[in-house]
C-alpha positions, 0 to 999 in steps of 0.5 A, a space after each residue: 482484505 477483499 470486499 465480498 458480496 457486490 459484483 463491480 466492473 474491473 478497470 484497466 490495470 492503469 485506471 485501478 492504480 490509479 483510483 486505488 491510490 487515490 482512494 488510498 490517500 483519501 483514506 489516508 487523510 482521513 486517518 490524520 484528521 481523526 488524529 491517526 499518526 502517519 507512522 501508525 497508518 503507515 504501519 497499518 497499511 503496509 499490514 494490510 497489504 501484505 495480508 492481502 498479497 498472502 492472500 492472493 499469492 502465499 508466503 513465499 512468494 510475498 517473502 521473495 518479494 520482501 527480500 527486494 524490497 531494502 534495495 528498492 528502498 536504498 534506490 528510491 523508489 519510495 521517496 517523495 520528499 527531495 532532500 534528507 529527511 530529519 
């Protein structure tokens, strides 16, 4: 999922995430405006994220990492609505 072909300054790692996930939600809300369902973007994100983690560190690292992720969901770490969700 790389961009190639243009050289870019890198940031520092805190500056990257945060731009990025600016950039991220921008696009995200894009998707929603051209009439996108946020589960399909979801879907599609969490696609290509993962696509770009094998990528970059291979299958089995990326699997290890995936094998923590229902713990790291059951504590919260994703949630950003306070409250049960319907």
């Amino acid at each position: 999922m790389r961009a190639s072909g243009e050289a870019v300054d890198i940031l520092p790692k805190n500056e990257q995430k945060d731009r990025a996930l600016d950039l991220i939600l921008d696009a995200w809300d894009m998707a929603l405006t051209r009439g996108c369902a946020p589960e399909q973007i979801a879907t599609s994100a969490i696609f290509a994220a993962f696509a770009d983690l094998v990528d970059v560190y291979g299958e089995n690292i990326v699997a290890h990492m995936a094998m923590r992720l229902p713990e790291r969901v059951r504590r919260g770490e994703f949630s950003m609505r306070q409250g049960p969700v319907n």
